[in-house]
N, C-alpha and C positions, 0 to 999 in steps of 0.2 A: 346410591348412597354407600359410602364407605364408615366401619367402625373402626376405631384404633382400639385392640386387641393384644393378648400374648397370648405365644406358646409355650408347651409344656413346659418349656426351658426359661422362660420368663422375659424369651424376648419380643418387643412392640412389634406389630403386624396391621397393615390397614388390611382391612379384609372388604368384600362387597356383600353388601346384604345376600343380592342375589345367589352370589356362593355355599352359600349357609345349607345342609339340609336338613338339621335337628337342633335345638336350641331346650337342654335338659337341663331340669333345676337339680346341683350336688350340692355338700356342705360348707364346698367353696365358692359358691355364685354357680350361675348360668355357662353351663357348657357349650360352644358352641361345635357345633361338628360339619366340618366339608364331607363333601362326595368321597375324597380319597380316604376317610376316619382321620383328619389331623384335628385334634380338637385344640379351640384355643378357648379363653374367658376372660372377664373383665381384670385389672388391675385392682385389687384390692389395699394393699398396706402403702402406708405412706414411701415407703422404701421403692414400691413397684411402678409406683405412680410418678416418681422423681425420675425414673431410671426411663421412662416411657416417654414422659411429657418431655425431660429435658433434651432430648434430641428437636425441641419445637421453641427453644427460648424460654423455658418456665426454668426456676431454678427454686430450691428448698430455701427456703427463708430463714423461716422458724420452725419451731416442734411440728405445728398444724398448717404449718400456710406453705402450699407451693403457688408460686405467682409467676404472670408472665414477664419476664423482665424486658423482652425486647417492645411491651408495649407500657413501660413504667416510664411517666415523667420524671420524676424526680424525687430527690430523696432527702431526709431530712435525718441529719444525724442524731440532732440532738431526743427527738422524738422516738428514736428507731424505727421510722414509717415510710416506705415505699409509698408513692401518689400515684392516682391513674386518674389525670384529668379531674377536671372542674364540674362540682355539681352542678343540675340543670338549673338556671337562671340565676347561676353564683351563689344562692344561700344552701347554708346546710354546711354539711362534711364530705370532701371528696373520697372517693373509692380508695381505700389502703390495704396493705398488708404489713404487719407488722415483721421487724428484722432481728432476730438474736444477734449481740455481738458475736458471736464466732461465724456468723453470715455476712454482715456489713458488708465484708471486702467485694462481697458478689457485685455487687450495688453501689460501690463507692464512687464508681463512674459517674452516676446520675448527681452525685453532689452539684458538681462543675454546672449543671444544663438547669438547674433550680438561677443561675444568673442570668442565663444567655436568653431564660424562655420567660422574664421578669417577676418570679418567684425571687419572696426575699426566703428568707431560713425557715419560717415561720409555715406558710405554703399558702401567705393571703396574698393576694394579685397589686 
């Protein structure tokens, strides 16, 4: 098993468990330390976790939400909401994240796929 990690310098690392040989609690989360001493730790700020994740298709939304966008349906402008698929047996509210205007454009692509995948604007089937 592999963790996605940074280093001191803040950049993503998958690392392997196995590699690990001390795992100490500091003020900034769980340290991890390999055999050579490179120590790495979890991503903590929204900043750290954008910069880590987005090399995997997640992009910063809004203020709190990083979302995956390469697995977002579709997007509804008028709502400012990213969809991730259809709740289980169609009732209820599907999975979203919500989009700041100064985000949108991330996401603007998914407008187009709300037709093609027979979403009206709305995001009822």
């Amino acid at each position: 098993m592999k963790l996605l990690l940074q280093n001191e310098e803040g950049a993503p690392r998958w690392i392997a468990v196995e590699d690990i040989r001390l795992i100490a609690p500091t003020p900034n989360g769980p340290a991890f330390t390999m055999s050579d001493g490179t120590v790495y730790r979890y991503a903590q700020t929204m900043e750290e976790l954008d910069r880590m994740f987005g090399l995997y298709g997640f992009a910063r939304l809004d203020r709190n939400v990083i979302a995956n966008v390469e697995a977002a349906e579709r997007y509804d402008p008028e709502l400012r909401k990213v969809f991730f698929g259809q709740p289980e047996g169609g009732e209820g509210e599907a999975l979203y994240a919500t989009v700041s205007g100064t985000n949108a454009p991330k996401v603007k692509h998914l407008t187009a796929r709300e037709y093609r995948s027979g979403y009206d604007v709305c995001g009822a089937a």
